[in-house]
C-alpha positions, 0 to 999 in steps of 0.5 A: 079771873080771880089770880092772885100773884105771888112774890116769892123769894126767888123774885127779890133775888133776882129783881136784886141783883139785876139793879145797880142801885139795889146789887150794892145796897143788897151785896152782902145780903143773903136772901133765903131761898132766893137760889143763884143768878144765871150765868153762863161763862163766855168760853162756853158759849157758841161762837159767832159766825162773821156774816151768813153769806160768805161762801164756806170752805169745802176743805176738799177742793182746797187741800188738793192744790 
């Protein structure tokens, strides 16, 4: 039971840039290794639903009247 953990470079980074204080100390800064931060752009996220019980439109029933 002896595990020893190792912080590696891609650790810095993102302990870095999710710290307010340390992203403006460190924004400049290159870290070696320390790879990119997560992001995924808005419009490629999927689009929230309005609320789970509301009945859904068929289509079917609708667009013949």
């Amino acid at each position: 039971d002896n595990k020893k953990t190792r912080i590696v470079p891609r650790h810095i980074q993102l302990a870095v840039r999710n710290d307010e204080e340390l992203s403006k100390l460190l924004g400049a800064v290159t870290i070696a290794n320390g790879g990119v931060m997560p992001n995924i752009h808005n419009i490629l996220l999927p689009k929230k639903t309005a609320s789970s019980g509301a009945p859904t439109k068929s289509g079917k029933d609708d667009e013949e009247n």
